[in-house]
ZABA-196415 format. One line per 10 residues: number of its first residue (from 1); their letters; for each residue x, y, z of N, C-alpha, C, O, CB. Coordinates in nm, 2 decimals. Each point is the difference from the previous one (the first is absolute). Glycine has a CB too. Example, Ala and Ser with C-alpha at 12.3 -4.5 7.8 and 13.67 -1.06 7.14 Angstrom:
1> AS> 1.32 -0.57 0.78 -0.09 0.12 0.00 0.09 0.12 0.00 0.10 0.00 0.07 -0.29 -0.12 0.05 ~ 0.15 0.23 -0.19 0.09 0.11 0.00 -0.08 0.11 0.08 0.05 0.11 0.01 0.07 -0.17 -0.23 .
This chain:
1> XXXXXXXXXX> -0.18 0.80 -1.13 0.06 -0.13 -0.03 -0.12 -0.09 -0.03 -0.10 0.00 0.07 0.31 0.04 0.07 ~ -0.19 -0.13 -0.25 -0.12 -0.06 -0.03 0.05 -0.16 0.02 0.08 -0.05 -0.07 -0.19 0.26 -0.10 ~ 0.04 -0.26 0.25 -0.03 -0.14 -0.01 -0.12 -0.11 -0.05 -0.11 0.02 -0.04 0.26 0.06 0.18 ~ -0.10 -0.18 -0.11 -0.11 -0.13 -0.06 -0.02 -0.09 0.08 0.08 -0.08 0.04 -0.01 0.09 -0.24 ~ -0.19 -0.01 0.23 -0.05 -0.10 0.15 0.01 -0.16 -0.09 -0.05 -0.05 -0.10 -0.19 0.25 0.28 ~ 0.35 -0.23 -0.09 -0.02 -0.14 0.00 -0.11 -0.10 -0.05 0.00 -0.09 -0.09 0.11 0.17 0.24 ~ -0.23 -0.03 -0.03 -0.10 -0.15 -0.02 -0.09 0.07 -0.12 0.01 -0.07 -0.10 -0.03 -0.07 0.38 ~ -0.05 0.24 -0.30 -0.08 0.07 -0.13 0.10 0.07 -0.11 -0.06 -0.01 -0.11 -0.14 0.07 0.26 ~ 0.29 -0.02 -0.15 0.07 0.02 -0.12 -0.02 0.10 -0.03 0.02 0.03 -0.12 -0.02 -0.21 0.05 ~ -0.05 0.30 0.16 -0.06 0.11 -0.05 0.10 0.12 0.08 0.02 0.01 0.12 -0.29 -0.13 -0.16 .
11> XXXXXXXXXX> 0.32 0.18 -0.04 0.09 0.09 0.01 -0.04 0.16 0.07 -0.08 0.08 -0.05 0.17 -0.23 -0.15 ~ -0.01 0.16 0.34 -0.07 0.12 0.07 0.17 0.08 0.01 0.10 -0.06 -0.01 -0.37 -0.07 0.18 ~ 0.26 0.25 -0.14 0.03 0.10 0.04 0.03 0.01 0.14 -0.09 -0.02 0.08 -0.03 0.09 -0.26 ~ 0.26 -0.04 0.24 0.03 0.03 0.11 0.07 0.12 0.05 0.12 0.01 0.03 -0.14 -0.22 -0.06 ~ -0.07 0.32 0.05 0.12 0.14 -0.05 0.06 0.04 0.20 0.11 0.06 0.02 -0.30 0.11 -0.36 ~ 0.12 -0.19 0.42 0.02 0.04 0.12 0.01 -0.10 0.13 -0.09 -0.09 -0.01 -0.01 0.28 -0.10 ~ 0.15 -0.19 0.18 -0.03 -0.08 0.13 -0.09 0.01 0.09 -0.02 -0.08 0.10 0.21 0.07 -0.11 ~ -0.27 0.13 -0.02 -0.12 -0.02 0.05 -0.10 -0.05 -0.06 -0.12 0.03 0.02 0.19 0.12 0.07 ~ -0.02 -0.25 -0.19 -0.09 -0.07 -0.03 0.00 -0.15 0.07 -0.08 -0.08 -0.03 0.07 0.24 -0.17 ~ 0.13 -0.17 0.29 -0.01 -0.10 0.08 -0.13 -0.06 0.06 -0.10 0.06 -0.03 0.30 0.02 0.05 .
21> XXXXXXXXXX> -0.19 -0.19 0.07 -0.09 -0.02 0.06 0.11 -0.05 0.14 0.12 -0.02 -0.01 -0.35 -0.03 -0.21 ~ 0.16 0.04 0.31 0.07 -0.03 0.18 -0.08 -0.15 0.04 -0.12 -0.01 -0.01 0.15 0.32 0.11 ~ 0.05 -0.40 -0.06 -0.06 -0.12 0.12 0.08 -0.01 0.06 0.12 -0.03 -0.03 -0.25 -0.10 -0.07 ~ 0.07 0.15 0.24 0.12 -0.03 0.11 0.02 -0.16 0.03 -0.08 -0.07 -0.06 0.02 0.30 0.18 ~ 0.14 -0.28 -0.06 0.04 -0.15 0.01 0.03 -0.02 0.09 0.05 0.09 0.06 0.00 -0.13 -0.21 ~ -0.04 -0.05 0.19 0.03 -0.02 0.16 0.17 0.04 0.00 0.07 0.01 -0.10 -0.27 -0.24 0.17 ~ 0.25 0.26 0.09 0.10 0.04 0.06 0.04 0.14 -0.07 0.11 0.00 -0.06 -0.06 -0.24 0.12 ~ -0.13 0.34 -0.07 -0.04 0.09 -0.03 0.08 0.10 -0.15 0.05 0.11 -0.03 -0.14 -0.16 0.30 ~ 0.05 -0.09 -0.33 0.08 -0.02 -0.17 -0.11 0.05 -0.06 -0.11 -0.06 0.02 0.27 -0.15 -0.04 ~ -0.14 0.35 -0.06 -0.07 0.01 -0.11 0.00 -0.01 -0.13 0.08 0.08 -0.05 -0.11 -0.02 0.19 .
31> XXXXXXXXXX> -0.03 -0.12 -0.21 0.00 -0.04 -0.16 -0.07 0.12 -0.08 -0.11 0.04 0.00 0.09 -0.32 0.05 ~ 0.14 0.32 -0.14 -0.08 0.12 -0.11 -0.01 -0.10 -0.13 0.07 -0.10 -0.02 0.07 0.37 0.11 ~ -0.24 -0.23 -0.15 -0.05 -0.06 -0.12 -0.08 0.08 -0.08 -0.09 0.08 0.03 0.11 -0.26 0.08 ~ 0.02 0.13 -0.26 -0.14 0.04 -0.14 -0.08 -0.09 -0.02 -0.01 -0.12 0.04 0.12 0.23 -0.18 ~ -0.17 -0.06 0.10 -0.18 -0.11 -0.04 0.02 0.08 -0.17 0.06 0.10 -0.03 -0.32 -0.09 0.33 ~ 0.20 -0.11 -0.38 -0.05 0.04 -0.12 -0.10 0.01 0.05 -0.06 -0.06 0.08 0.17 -0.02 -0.24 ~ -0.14 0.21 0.07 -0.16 0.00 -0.04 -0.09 -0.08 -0.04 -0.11 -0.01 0.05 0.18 0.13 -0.09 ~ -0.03 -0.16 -0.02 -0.08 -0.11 -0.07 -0.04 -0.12 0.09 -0.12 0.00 0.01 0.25 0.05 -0.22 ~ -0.08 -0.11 0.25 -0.05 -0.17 0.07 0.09 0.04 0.14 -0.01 -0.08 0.09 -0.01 -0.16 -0.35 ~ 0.07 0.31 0.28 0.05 0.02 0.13 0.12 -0.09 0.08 0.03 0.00 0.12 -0.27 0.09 -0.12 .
41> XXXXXXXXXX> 0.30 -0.17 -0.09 0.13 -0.06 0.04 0.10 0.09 0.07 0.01 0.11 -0.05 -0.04 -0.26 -0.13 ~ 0.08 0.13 0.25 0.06 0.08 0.12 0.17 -0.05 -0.02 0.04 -0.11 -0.01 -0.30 0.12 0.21 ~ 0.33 0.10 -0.20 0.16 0.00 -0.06 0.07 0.11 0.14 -0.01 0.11 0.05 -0.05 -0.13 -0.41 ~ 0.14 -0.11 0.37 0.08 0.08 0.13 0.11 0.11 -0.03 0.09 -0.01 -0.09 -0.12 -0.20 0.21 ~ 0.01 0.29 -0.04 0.12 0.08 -0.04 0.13 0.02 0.12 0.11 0.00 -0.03 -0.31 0.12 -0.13 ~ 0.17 -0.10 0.27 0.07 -0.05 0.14 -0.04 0.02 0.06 -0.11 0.06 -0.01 0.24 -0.05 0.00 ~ -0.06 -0.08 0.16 -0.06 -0.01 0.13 0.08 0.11 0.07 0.11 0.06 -0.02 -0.18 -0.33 0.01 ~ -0.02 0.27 0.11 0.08 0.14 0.11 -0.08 -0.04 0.16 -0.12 -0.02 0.05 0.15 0.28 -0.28 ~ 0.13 -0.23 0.27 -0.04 -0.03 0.16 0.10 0.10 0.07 0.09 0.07 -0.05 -0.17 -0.34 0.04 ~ 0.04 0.27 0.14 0.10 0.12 0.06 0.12 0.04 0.02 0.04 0.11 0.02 -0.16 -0.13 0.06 .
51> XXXXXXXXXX> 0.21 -0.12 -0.08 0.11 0.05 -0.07 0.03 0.02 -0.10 0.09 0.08 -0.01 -0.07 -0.15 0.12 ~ -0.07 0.03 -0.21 0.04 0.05 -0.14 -0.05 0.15 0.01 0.07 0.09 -0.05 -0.10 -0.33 -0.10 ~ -0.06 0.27 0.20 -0.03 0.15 -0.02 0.09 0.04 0.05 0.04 0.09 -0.06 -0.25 -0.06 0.06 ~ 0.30 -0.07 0.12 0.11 0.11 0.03 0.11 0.00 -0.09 0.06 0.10 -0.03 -0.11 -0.12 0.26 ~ 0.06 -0.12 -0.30 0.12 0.00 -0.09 -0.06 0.12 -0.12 0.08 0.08 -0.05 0.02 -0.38 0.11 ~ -0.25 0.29 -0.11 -0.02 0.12 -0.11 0.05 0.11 0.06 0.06 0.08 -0.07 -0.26 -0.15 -0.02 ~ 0.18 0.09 0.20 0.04 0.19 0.00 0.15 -0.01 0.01 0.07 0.07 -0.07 -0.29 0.06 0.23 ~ 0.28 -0.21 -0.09 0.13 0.01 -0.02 0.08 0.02 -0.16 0.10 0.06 -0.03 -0.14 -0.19 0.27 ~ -0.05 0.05 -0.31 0.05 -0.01 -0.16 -0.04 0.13 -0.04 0.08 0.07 -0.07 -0.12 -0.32 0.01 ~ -0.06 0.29 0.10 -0.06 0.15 -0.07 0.14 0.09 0.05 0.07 0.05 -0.08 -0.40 -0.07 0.10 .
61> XXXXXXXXXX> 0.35 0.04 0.14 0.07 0.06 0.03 0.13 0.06 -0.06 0.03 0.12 0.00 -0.16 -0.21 0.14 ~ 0.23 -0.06 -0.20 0.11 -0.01 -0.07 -0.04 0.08 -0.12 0.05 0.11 -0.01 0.03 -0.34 0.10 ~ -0.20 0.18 -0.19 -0.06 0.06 -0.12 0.03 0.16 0.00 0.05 0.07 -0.08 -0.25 -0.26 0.08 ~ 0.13 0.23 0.15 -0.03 0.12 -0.04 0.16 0.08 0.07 0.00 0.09 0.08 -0.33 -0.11 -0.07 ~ 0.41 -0.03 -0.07 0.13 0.08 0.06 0.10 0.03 -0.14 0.02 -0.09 -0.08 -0.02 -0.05 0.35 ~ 0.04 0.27 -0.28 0.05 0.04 -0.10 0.12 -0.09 -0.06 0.04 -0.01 -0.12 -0.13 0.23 0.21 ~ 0.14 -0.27 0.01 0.15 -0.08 -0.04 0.01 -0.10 0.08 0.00 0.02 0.13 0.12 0.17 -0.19 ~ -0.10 -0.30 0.02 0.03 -0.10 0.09 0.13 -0.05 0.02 0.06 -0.04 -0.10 -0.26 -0.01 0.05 ~ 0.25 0.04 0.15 0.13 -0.08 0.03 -0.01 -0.14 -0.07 -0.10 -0.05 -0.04 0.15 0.16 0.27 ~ 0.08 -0.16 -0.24 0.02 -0.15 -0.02 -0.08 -0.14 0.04 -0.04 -0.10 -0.06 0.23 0.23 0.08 .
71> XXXXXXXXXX> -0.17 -0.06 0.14 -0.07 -0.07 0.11 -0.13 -0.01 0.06 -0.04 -0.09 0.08 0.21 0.13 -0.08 ~ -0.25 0.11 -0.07 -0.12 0.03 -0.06 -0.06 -0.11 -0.10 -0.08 -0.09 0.01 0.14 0.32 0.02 ~ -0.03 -0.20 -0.07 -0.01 -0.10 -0.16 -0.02 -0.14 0.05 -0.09 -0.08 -0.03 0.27 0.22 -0.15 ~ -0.08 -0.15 0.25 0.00 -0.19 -0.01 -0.09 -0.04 0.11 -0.07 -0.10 -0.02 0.35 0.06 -0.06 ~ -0.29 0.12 0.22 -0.11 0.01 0.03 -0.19 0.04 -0.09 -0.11 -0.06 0.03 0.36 0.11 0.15 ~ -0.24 0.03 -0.26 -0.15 -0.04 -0.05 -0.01 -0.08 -0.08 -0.12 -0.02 -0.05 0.06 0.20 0.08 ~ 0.18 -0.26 -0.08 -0.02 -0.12 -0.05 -0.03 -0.13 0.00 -0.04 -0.09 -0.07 0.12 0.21 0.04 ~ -0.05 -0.11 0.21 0.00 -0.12 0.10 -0.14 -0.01 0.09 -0.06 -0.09 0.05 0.33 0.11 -0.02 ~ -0.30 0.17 -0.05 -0.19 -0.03 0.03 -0.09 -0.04 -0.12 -0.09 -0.08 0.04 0.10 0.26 0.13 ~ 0.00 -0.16 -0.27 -0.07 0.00 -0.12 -0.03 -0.18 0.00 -0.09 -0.07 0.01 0.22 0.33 -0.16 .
81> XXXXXXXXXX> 0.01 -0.27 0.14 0.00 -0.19 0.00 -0.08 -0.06 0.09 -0.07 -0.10 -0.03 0.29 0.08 -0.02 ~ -0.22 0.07 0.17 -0.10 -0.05 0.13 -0.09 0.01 0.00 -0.07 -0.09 0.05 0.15 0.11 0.05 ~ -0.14 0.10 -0.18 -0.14 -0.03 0.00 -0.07 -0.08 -0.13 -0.11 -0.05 -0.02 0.11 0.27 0.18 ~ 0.11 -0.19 -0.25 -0.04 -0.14 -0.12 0.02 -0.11 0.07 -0.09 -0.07 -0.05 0.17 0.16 -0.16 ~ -0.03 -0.16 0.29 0.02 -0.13 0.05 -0.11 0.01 0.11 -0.11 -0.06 -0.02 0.37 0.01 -0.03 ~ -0.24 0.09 0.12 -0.16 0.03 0.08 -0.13 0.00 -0.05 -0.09 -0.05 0.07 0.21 0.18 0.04 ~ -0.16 -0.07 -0.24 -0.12 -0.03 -0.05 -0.01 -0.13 -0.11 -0.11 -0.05 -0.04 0.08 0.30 0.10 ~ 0.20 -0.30 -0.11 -0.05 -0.15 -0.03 0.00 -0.10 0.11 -0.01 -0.12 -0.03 0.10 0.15 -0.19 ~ -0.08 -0.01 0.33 -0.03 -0.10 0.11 -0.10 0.04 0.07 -0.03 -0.05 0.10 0.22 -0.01 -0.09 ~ -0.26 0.15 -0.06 -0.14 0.03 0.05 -0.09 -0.05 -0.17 -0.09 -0.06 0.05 0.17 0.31 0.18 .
91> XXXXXXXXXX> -0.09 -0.26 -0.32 -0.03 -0.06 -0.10 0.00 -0.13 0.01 -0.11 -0.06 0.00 0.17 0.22 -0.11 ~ 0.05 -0.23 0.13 0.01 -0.14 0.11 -0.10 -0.05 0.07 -0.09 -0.09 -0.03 0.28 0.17 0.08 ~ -0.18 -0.02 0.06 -0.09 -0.05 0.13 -0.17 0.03 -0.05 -0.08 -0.10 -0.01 0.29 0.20 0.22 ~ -0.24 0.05 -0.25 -0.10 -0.03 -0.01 -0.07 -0.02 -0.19 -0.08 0.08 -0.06 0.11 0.04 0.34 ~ 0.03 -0.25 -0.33 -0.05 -0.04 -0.15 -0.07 -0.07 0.02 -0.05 -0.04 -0.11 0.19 0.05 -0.01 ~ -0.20 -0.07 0.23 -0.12 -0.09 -0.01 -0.16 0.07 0.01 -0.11 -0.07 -0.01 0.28 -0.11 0.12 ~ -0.16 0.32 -0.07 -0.11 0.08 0.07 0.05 0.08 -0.16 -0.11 0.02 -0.05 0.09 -0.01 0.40 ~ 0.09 0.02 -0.42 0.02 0.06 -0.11 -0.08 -0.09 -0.11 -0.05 0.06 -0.10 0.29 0.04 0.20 ~ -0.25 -0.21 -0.10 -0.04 -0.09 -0.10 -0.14 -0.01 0.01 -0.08 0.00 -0.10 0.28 -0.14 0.10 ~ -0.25 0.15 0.17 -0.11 -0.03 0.03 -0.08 0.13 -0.08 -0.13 -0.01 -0.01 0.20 -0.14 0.25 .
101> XX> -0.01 0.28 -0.30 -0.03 0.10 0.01 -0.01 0.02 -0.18 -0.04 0.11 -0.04 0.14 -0.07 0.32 ~ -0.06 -0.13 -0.34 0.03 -0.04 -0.11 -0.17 0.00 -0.06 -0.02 -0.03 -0.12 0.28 -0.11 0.20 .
């Protein structure tokens, strides 16, 4: 997947998540992020903290099941949402340390 940094305009390549980078944050929130190459503007991708890690495996868990009930379903729908609302209220709290980072 190819994007275009913001502040240089110079278009990079994103093919793996190990091309992330990690900063931990206080209350033991961590921020995954890309850097361009180029000038190194830093682009968030989500935050993760220990509950959300439990809510990931639980999502993986549903994932990795041949058939899901009803109730399945509407359950990994109701985690998926949580941790999207969880990492825009972690985007929230910490946009001033995000800017600073700018």
């Amino acid at each position: 997947m190819n994007i275009q940094c913001d502040k240089c305009n110079k278009e990079f390549s994103i093919s793996s998540i190990d091309t992330e980078d990690e900063q931990l944050l206080s209350n033991n929130v961590t921020r995954y992020y890309i850097s361009c190459p180029s000038c190194g503007e830093q682009y968030t991708s989500y935050f993760l903290d220990d509950s959300m890690s439990e809510i990931q495996q639980e999502i993986r868990r549903l994932k990795n099941k041949q058939e899901l009930t009803t109730k399945q379903k509407n359950k990994l729908m109701r985690l998926t949402q949580s941790i999207t609302s969880m990492n825009m209220e972690y985007m929230n709290t910490y946009k001033d340390i995000l800017q600073d980072n700018a």
